[in-house]
Legacy VTK file of the C-alpha trace (Angstrom):
# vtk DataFile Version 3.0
C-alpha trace
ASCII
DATASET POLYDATA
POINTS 315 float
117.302 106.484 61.539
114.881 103.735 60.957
114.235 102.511 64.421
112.735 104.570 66.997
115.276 104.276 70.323
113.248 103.785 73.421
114.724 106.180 76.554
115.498 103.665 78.665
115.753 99.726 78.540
113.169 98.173 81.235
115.149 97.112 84.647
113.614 93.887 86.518
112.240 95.204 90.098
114.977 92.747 91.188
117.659 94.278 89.583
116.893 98.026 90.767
118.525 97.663 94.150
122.086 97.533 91.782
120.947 100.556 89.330
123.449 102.713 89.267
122.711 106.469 90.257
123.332 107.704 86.902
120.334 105.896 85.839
118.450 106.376 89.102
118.669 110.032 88.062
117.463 109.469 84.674
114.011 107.977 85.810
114.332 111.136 88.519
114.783 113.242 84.932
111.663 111.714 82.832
109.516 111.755 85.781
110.016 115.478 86.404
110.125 116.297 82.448
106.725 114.229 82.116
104.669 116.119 84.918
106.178 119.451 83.479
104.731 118.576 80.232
101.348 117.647 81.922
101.638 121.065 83.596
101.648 123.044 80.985
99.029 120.730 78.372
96.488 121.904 81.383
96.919 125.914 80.033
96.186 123.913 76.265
93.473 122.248 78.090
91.934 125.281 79.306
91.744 127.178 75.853
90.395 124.054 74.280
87.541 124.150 76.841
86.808 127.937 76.198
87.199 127.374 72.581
83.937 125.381 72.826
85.276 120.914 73.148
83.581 119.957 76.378
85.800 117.759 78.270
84.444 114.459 77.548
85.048 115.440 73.632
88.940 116.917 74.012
89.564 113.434 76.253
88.468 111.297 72.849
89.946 113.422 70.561
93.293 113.346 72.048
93.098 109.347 72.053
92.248 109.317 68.806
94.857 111.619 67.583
97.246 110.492 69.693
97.046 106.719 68.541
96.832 107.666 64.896
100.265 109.504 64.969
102.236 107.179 67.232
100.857 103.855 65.507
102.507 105.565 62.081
105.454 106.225 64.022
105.759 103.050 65.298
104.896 101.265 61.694
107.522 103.319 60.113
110.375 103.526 62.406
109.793 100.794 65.447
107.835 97.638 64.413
109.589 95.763 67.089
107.471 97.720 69.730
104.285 96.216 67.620
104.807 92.904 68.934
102.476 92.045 72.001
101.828 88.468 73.149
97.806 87.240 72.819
97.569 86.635 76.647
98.956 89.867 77.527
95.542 91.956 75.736
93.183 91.894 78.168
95.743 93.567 80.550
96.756 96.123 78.037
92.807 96.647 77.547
92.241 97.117 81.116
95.451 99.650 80.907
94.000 101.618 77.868
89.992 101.843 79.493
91.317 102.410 82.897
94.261 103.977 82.983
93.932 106.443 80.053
90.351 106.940 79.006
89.350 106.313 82.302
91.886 109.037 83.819
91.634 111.373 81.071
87.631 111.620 81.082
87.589 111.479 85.004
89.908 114.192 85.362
88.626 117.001 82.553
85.176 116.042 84.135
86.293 116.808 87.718
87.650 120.201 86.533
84.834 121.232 84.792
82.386 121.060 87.454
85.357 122.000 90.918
87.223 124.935 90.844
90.760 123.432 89.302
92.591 124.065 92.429
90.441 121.659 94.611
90.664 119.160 91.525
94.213 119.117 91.332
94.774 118.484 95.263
92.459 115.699 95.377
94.175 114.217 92.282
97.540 114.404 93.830
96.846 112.405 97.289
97.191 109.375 94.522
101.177 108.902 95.569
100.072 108.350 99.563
97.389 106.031 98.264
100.488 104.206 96.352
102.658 104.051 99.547
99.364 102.400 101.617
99.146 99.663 98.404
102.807 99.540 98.507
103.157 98.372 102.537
99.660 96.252 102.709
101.091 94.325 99.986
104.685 93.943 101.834
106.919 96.024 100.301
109.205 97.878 102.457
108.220 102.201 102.156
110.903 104.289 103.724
110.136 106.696 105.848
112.038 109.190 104.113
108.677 108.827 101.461
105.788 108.895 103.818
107.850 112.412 104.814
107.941 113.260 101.657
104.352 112.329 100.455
102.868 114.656 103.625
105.261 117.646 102.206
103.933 116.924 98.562
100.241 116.597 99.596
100.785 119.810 101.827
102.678 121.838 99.083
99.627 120.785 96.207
97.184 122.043 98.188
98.850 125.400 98.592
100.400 125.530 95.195
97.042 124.923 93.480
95.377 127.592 95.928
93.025 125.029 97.599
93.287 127.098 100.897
90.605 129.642 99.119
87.894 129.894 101.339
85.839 130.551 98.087
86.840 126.703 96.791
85.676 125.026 99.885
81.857 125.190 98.784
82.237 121.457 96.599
79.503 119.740 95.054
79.211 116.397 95.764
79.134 114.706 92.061
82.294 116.306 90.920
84.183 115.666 94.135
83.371 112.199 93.792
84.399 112.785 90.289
87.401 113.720 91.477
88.294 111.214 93.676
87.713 108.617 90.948
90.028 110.616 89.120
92.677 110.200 91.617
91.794 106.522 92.571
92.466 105.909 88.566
95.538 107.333 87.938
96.970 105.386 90.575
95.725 102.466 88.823
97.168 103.721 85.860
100.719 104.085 87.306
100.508 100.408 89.145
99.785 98.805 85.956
102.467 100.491 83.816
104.418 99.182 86.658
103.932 95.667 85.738
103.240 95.434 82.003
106.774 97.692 81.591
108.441 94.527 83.214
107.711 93.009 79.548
107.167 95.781 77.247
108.831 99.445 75.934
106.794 102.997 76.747
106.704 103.147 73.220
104.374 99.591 72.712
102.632 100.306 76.143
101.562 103.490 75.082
100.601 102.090 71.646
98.292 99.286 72.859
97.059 101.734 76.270
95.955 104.576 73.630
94.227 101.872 71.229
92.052 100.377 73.651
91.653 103.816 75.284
90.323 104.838 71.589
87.944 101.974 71.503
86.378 102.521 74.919
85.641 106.185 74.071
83.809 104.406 71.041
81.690 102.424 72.914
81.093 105.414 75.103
80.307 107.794 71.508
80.856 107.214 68.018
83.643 109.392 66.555
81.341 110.502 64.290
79.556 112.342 67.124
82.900 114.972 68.177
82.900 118.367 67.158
85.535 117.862 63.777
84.983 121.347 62.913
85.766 122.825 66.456
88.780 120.227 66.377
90.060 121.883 62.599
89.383 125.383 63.897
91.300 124.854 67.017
94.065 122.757 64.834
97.058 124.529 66.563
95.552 123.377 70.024
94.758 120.006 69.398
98.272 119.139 67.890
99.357 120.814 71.178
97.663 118.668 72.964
98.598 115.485 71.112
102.066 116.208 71.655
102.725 118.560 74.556
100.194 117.317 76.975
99.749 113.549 75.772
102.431 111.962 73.605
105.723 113.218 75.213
104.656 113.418 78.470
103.186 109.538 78.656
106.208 108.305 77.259
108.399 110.294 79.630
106.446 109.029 82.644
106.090 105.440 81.494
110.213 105.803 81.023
110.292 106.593 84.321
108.174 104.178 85.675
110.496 101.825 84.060
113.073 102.271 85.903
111.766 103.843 89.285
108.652 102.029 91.189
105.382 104.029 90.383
105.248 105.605 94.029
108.510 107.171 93.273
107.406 108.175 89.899
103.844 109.486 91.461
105.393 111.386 93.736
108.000 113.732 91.592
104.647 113.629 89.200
103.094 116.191 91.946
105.827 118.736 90.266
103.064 118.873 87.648
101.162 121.777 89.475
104.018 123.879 90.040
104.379 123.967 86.351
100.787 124.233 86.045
100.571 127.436 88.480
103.545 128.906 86.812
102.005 128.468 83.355
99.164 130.203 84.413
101.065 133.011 85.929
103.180 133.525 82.097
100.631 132.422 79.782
97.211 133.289 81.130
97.816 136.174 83.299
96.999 134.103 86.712
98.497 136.328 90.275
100.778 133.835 92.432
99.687 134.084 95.715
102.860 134.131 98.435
101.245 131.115 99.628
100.953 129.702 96.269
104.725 130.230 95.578
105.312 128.480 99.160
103.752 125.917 98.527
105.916 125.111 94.987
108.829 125.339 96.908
107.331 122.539 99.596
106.796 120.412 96.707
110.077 120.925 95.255
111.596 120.136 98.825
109.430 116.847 98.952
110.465 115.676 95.452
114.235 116.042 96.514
113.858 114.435 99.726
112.244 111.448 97.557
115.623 111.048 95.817
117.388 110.731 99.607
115.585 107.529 99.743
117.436 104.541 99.336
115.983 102.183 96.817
116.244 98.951 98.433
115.138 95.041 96.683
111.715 94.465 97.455
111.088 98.361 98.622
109.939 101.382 96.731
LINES 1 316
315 0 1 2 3 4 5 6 7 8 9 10 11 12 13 14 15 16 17 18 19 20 21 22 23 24 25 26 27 28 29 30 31 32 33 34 35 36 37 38 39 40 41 42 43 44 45 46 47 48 49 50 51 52 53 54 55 56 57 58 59 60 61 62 63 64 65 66 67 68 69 70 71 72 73 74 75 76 77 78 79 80 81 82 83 84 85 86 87 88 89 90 91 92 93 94 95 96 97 98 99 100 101 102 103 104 105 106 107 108 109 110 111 112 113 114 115 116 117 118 119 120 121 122 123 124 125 126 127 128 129 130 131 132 133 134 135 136 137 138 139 140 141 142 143 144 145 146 147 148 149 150 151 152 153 154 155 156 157 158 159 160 161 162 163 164 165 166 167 168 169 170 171 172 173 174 175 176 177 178 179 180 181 182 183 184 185 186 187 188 189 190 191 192 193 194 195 196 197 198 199 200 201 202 203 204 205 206 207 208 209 210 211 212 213 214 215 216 217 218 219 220 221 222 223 224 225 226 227 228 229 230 231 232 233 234 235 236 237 238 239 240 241 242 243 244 245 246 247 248 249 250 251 252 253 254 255 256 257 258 259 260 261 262 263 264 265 266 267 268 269 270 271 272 273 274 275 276 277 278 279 280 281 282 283 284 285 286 287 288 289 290 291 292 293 294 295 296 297 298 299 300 301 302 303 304 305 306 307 308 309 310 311 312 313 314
């Protein structure tokens, strides 16, 4: 094999009206595979930070890592996903800074100083914030998804135990924190939305982990991170260049391909199911009844999503 076969083949937003279900159900597939992914890099995540990498620190080092590995890849196996026109940089910039150092730093930050439940449910009212952009900007939202965004946004906060009296007492900095977090990775799905009209997952993810890489060096010189934390920890850190950063983007960005990034942000709240569930196996966490209610709300939501017609013009 001596290309590297992208999962899907980008669809025009014109042309998804006539996608046949089979394929509907494979953005439905990468979109759910992706968040389960993210799910369980937060339990990597987690040891990383009690090994001793701050958050700031494991956010770099997974850009950097990240982008050496798939720009080998790439060189070896899939040069044609290389190829990015000149004019089309400073958007790919603004996707790297924004949409992955920017969401990366923002989030680890927001759980580091809020209790990860409250972090997690402020992070996942990003897919109703997608359906407002979506209808002030004149696309047609179904109602089937407004449903289904109240279901998801109700199910996250059980699922991730926000209803905790003991959460409730926020500090102000890292709920803002969080709320940038949130506001970000919106961004970050709305412009993989539009550059994916032009370009693979494969070069998006290239370019958006490059510039990411760069930004964190502005922000502190590799030199500065922790290298002998990152070698100690060497079985985390390759989990979370792979489990919780290179599979998972590329599985998302597939499905934002073919689905319209509401769609895909709102089967992306399955990623705290999987995250409460990993906790339960790996790290010895108690599901509450309300907890496991909550999952099942979500699960509920995401299906109803797929009811939705996907209509020219619509998301």
């Amino acid at each position: 094999m001596n290309e590297l076969a992208v999962p899907i083949e980008p669809i025009p937003a014109a042309a998804r009206e006539h996608v046949p279900a089979s394929r509907l159900a494979l953005g439905y597939g990468l979109a759910l595979a992706g968040a389960a992914l993210y799910g369980f890099g937060g339990v990597l995540a987690k040891d990383a930070f009690a090994a001793g990498i701050v958050p700031s620190e494991m956010a770099q080092l997974r850009a950097i890592f990240s982008f050496a590995v798939l720009l080998v890849a790439l060189a070896l196996f899939g040069r044609r996903h290389l190829r990015v026109r000149r004019a089309d940089l400073p958007l790919l910039a603004l996707f790297g800074t924004l949409g992955i150092a920017a969401v990366n730093g923002t989030y680890y930050e927001s759980i580091s100083r809020l209790p990860l439940g409250v972090a997690l449910a402020i992070q996942y009212t990003a897919p109703l914030v997608l359906l407002v952009i979506a209808r002030l900007t004149g696309r047609g939202v179904s109602g089937r998804l407004w449903i289904a965004a109240a279901v998801a946004l109700v199910g996250c906060y059980f699922v991730v135990g926000a209803y905790d009296a003991s959460l409730r007492d926020l500090n102000a900095p890292g709920a803002v924190v969080a709320v940038i977090a949130m506001l970000t990775f919106a961004a970050y799905l709305l412009m993989a939305e539009r550059i994916l009209r032009r370009y693979s997952p494969w070069g998006l993810l290239l370019y958006g982990l490059g510039f990411a890489t760069l930004a964190w060096s502005v922000y502190r010189l590799p030199t500065a991170l922790p290298w002998d934390l990152a070698l100690t920890n060497w079985p985390l850190v390759v989990g979370v260049v792979f489990i919780a950063t290179l599979f998972p983007y590329v599985l998302t960005l597939g499905a934002v391909s073919l689905l319209p990034a509401a769609r895909v942000g709102l089967t992306a709240t399955f990623e705290p199911v999987v995250g409460a569930l990993a906790g339960y196996v790996f790290l010895s966490e108690v599901l509450q009844l309300p907890q496991i209610a909550g999952g099942l709300l979500v699960i509920a939501a995401i299906a109803l999503v797929q009811t939705a017609r996907l209509r020219h013009g619509g998301v």
